[in-house]
N, C-alpha and C positions, 0 to 999 in steps of 0.2 A: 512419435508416440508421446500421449502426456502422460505426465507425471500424477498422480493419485495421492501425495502425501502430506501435504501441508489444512490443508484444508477439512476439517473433520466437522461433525456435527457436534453443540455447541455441552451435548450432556456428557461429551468424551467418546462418543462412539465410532463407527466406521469412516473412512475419507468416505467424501460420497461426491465432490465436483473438483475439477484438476484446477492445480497452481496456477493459476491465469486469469488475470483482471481482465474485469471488460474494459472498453476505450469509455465508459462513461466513469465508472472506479477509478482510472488513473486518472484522470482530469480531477475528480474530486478532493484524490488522495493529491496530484502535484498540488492544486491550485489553494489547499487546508495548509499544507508546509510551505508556499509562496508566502502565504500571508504573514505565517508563523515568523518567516525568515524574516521579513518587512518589519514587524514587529518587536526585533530583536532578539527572537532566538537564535543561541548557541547553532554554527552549522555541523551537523554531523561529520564529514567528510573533508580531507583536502581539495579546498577548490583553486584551481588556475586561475593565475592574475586575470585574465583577460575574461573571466567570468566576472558578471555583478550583478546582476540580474537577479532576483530572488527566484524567477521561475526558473529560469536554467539553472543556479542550485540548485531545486526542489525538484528537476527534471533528473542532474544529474545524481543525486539521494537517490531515485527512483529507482535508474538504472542499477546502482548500486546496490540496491535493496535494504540501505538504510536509515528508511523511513519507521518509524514505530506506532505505524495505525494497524490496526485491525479492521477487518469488512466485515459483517453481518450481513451473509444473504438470506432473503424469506423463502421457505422452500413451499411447496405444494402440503396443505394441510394445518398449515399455521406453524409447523417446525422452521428451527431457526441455523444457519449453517456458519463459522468462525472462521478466518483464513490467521488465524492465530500462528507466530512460527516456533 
């Protein structure tokens, strides 16, 4: 069963598509917080020594769920949908 809760339309209205990025979304969201980490941003999360990788931080962020991007889907009609948490 999904979930219906996170994800609402962006004028404050009903959830209208379930908690779940596509595999094109996570690639974009890791591979924006790769760079960030490359870049020298602060990492969110305790990471394991044997981690250094900026993608696998930004992979494990992901898992995590504490990345702090937002997705804006385009819906049918020209409305616009927020996975805002």
């Amino acid at each position: 069963m999904q979930e219906w809760v996170a994800c609402r339309r962006c004028d404050g209205g009903s959830p209208i598509f379930p908690k779940k990025y596509t595999r094109f979304e996570k690639a974009r969201i890791v591979g924006a917080r790769a760079l960030q980490i490359a870049m020298g941003a602060p990492v969110l999360i305790e990471v394991p020594e044997e981690v250094g990788n900026p993608i696998d931080i930004a992979m494990l962020e992901f898992e995590k769920e504490a990345i702090p991007i937002t997705v804006v889907r385009r819906l049918p009609g020209e409305s616009r949908a927020s996975s805002e948490k």
